[in-house]
N, C-alpha and C positions, 0 to 999 in steps of 0.2 A: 327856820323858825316856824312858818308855814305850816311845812308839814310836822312838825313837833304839834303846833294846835290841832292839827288835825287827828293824829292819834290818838291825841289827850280825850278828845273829846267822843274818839268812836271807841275808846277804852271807858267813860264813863255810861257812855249808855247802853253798855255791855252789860257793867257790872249792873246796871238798874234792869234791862230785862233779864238775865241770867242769873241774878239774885234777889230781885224785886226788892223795894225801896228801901237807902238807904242801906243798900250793900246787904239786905236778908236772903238768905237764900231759901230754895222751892226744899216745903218738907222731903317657894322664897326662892327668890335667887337672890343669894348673898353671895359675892365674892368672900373667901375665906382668909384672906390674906390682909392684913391689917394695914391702915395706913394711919398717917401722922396726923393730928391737928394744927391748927395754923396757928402759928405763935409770934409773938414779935418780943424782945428784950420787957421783963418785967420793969427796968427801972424808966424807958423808955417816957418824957411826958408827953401832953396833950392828945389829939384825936387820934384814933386809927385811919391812917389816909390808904384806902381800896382802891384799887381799879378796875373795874370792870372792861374788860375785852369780848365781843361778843355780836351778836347781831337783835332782829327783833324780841324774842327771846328775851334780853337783858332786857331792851328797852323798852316794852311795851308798857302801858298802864303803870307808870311810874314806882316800879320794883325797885328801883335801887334808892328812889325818897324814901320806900315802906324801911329798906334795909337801915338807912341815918335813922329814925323812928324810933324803929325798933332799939336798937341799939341804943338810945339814952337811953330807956329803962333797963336793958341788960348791964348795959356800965355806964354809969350817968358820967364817971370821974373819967373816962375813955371812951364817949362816939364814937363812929364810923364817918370819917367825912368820906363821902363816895365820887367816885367819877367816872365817866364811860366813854367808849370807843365801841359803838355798835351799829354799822351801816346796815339794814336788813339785807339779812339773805348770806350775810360771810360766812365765810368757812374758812379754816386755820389757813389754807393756803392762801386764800385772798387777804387776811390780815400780810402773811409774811410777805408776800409780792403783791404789787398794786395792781389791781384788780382790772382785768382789760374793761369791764363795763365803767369805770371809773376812768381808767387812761381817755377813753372816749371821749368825757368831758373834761381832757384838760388837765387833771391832776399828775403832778410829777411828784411829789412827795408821801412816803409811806407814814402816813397817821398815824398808826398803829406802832410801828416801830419807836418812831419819835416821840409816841406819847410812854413808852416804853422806857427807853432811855434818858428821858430827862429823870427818873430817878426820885427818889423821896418818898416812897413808897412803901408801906409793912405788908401788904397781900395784893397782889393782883390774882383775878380769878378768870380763866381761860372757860370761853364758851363756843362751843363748834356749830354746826349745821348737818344737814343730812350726808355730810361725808362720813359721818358714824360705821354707816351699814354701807353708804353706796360703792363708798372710793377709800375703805380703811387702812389702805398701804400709806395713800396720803391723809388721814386723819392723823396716823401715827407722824409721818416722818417732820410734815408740817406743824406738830402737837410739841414735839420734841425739840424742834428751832426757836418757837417762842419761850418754851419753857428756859431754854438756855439763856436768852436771853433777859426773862424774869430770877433767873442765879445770878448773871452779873452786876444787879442793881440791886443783889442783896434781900429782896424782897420775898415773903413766901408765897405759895403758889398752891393754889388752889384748883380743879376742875369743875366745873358747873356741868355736872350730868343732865341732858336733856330727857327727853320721852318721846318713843315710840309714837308715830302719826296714827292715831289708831282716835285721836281725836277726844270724845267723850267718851268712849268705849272701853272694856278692859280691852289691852294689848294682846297679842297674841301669844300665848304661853312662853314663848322662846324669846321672843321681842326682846325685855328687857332681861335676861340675859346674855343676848349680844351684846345688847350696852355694856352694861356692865362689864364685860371681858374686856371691852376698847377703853374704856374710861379706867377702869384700873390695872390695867397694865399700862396706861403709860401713866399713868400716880406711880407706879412702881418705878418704873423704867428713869422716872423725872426728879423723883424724890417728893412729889407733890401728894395733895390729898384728894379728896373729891366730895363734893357737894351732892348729897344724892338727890336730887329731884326726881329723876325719873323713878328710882326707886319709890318716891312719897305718891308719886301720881300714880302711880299702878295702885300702890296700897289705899289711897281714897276711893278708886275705881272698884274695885275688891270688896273694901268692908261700906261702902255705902253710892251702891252705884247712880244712884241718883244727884249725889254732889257729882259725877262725873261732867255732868250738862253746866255744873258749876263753876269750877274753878278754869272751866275753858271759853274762851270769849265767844260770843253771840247768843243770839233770843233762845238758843236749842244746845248751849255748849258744841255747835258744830266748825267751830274754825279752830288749826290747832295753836293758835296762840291763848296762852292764859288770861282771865278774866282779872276782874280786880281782887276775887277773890284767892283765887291762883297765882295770883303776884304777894298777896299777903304770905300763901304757904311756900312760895318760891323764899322770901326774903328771910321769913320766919327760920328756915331751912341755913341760910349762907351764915344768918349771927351766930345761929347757934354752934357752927361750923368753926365760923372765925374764931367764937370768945371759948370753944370748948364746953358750955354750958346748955343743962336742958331749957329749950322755950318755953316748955309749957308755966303758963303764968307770967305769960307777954300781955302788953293790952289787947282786948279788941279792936277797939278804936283808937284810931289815930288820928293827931292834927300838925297841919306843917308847922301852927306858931301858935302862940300865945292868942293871939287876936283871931285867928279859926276856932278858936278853942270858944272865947268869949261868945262868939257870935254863934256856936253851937255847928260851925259850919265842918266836919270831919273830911279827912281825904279818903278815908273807908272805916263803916263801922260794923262789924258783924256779931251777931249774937253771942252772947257769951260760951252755948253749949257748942256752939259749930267750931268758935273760935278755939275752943279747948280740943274740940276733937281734932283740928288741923294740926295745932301744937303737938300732940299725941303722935299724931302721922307722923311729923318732924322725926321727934326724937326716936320714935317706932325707925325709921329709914334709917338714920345715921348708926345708931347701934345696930342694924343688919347691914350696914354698909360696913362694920369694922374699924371705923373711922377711932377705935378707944380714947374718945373725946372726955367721957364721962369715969376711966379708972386711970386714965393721965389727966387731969383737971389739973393736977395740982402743977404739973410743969410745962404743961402745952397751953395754958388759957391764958388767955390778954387777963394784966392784971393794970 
């Protein structure tokens, strides 16, 4: 809990020097091979309960509050209730086997597994680590035990494409198409789909490099964990994934409740033009990812 406050709060003062107050910010490789959107039973009632699997990435700057958020207004009659499993620093191996830096202190029980198998679940969304590029025999083989295990509970299955450590910077030409070859072949190999972020983050680095310093946390966008604004376009990114539907014309601002709302107090609020252009990026990535979210809507979307 400790260090959850302690994120929280080196995640807000991120988003204030990296976006200046109140969350404002400072003035193709497509894989060709299509994949599925994540769908759960139309008749299906109450929330969408997610899981998030993952490391800091998922966790940081409270990305998967923005995704619940989000999601009332995509489908007020179906939210996102969200949940995570994201110790920093994992990698698919480390979820699948318990992690020696973990054993260390004592843990004999696989979290990740177990939070797996208890089951009750419409989407779990897989998030790896730098085993991407470094060690991708094992991104794949470990990619693919989880994934099995998100078949046996039924649940759809998602990838959370990461981004190239290249930081605030455009990546290097080839970058993210390595990703992309790793992330969608095992979407193929798994029957899963993929979340493009990396994709989105190249493409804001591209068409406006100066949000690059943005969506990535610190005073200079030099650390490569995402900012608060980077978590907006991260979450913006996974709804629109889940429900099959374009974001643009999401709020900017967000509040966790009713009573934030009153007191005027937001958990991120950004400009309407920036907001629209991230939304933009969104749906820009996912329709170059192939993901055919938007010409299957009609039988792939949480209804």
């Amino acid at each position: 809990m400790h260090r959850f406050r302690i994120i929280t709060a080196l995640c807000l003062l991120g988003l204030l020097c990296a976006a200046g107050p109140a969350g404002t910010p400072s003035p193709d490789t497509a894989p060709s091979a299509s994949t599925r959107a994540a769908s759960a039973p139309a008749t299906k009632p109450g929330p969408i309960k997610v899981l998030f699997i993952g490391n800091s990435y998922t966790g940081f700057c409270q990305m998967t509050t923005m995704v619940e958020l989000l999601s009332r207004a995509m489908d007020p009659a179906r939210p996102i209730k969200a949940s995570q499993v994201s110790p920093g620093g994992y990698t698919f191996q480390e979820h699948w086997e318990i992690a020696e830096r973990a054993r260390k202190k004592g843990v004999t029980e696989n979290v990740t597994l177990k939070t797996i198998r208890k089951g009750g679940w419409d989407v779990i969304v897989l998030q790896s680590y730098l085993d991407v590029l470094r060690t991708p025999e094992a991104f794949q083989k470990f990619g693919r035990l989880l994934a099995g295990e998100v078949r046996k509970v039924k649940a759809r299955l998602v990838f959370y494409e990461t981004w190239p450590h290249r930081k605030s910077t455009v990546p290097a030409p080839d970058a993210i198409a390595k990703y992309n070859a790793q992330y969608f072949s095992l979407a193929r190999a798994t029957g899963g789909t993929v979340s493009p972020v990396g994709i989105a983050f190249e493409m804001v680095k591209t068409r406006k490099p100066e949000m690059g310093r943005v969506i990535h946390y610190g005073k200079a966008g030099n650390d490569k964990h995402p900012s608060y604004v980077g978590a907006y376009l991260i979450a913006s990114i996974h709804v629109a994934t889940i429900y099959g539907k374009s974001p643009v014309g999401l709020p900017a601002t967000l509040y966790r409740s009713a009573g934030d709302r009153r007191r005027n107090r937001p958990l991120i609020k950004i400009p309407p033009d920036t907001a629209k252009f991230l939304q933009q990026v969104a749906a820009d990535a996912i329709a170059q990812a192939g993901n055919s979210l938007h010409s299957h809507s009609s039988t792939n979307a949480f209804r």
